[in-house]
C-alpha positions as CSV (number, residue, x, y, z in Angstrom):
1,X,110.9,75.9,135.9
2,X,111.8,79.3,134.2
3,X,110.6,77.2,130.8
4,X,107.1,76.4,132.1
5,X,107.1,80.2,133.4
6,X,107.8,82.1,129.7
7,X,105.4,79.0,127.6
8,X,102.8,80.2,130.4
9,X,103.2,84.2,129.7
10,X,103.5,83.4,126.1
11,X,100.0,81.2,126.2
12,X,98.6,84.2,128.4
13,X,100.1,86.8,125.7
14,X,98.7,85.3,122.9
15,X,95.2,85.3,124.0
16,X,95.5,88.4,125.2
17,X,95.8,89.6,121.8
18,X,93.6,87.2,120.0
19,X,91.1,88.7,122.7
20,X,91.7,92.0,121.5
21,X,91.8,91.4,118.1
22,X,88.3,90.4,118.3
23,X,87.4,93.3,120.4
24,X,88.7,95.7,117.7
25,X,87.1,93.7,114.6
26,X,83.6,93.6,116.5
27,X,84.1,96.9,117.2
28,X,85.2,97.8,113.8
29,X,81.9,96.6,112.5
30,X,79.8,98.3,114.1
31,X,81.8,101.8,114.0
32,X,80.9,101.1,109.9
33,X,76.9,100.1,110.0
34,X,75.5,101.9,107.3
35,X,72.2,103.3,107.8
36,X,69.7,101.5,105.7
37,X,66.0,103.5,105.6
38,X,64.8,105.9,103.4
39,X,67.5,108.1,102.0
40,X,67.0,111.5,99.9
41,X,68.7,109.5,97.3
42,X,65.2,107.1,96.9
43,X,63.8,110.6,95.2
44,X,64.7,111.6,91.3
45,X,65.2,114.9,91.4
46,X,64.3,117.1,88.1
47,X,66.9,119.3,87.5
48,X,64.1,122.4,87.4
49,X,63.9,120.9,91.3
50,X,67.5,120.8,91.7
51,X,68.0,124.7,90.2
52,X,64.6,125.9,92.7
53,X,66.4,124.8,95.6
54,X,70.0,124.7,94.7
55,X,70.7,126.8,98.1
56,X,69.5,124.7,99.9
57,X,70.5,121.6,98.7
58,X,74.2,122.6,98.4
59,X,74.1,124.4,102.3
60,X,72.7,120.9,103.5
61,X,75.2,119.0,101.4
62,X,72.2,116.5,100.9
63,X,72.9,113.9,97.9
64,X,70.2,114.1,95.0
65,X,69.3,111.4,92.4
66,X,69.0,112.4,88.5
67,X,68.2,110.5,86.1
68,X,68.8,111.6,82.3
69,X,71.2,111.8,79.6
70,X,75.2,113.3,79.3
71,X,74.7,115.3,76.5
72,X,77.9,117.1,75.5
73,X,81.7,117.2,76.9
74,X,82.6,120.7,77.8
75,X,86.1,119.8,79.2
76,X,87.5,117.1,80.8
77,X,85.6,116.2,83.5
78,X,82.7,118.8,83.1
79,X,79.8,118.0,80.6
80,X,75.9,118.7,80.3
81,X,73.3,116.9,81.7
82,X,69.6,116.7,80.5
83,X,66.6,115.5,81.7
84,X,62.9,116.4,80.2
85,X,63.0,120.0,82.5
86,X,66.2,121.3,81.7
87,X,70.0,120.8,81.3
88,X,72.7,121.7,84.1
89,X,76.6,121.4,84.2
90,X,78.1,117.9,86.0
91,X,81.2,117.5,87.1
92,X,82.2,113.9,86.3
93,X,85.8,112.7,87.2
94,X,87.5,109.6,85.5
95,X,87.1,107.7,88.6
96,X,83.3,107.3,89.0
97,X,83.2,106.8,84.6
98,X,81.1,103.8,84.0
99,X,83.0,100.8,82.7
100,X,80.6,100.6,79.8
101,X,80.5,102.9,77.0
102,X,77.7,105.4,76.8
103,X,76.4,108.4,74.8
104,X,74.4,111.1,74.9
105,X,71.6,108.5,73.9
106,X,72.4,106.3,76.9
107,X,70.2,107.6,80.3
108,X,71.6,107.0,83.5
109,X,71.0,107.5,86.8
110,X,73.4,109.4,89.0
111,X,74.0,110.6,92.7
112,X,75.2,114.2,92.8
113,X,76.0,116.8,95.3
114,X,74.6,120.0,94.6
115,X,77.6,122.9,94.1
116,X,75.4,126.1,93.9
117,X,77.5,129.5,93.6
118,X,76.0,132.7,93.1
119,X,78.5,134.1,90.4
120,X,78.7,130.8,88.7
121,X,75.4,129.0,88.9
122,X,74.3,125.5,89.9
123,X,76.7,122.2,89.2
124,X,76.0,118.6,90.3
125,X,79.3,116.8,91.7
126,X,78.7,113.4,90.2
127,X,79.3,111.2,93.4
128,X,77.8,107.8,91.5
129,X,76.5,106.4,88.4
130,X,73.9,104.0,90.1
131,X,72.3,102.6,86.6
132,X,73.0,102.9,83.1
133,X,69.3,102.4,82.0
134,X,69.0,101.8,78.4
135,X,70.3,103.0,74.9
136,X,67.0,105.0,73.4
């Protein structure tokens, strides 16, 4: 009889956590729904844009797109950036570094935060390299 009692409790157990398991997936799921409207990141910014409201931008910590050309390495993960309005300092770390080769012929389109500091200017904080668009 004791037999039948621990199969029972160990039937009971098991469900018990196959029950919460799917509690906690489900749950999971929905705790990491990504909102899917109209983002700030649907806009190119120019980086004349970008250096006009650079305060603002960087005090909202809101994303920007730019789309335009890597220029020149400064240092190892800083280099130039230049679209048709101007040219500003990214920061690009090895990690978000396209697979493919580019140049400074190759555009691309990036998502940045916006570092602005009074003393040392306006950098974009290369958070993703959406697009490599073409070789010109």
């Amino acid at each position: 009889m004791t037999t039948n009692f621990n199969k029972h409790i160990t039937m009971k157990t098991l469900i018990t956590l196959v029950m919460a398991w799917i509690l906690l997936f489900a749950t999971s799921i929905i705790m990491f729904a990504q909102y899917q409207g109209p983002a700030s990141v649907d806009k190119i910014y120019s980086i004349k844009d970008i250096k006009e409201k650079a305060s603002k931008l960087d005090r909202s910590d809101q994303l920007v797109k730019v789309k335009g050309f890597i220029i020149k390495q400064i240092n190892k993960d800083d280099y130039t950036f230049q679209d048709s309005t101007g040219t500003i300092r990214v920061e690009l770390k090895k990690k978000y570094m396209p697979v493919q080769p580019f140049d400074d012929k190759t555009e691309l389109i990036m998502i940045c935060e916006v570092d602005y500091d009074m003393l040392e200017g306006v950098e974009l904080e290369v958070e993703e390299i959406v697009e490599i668009v073409k070789n010109k």
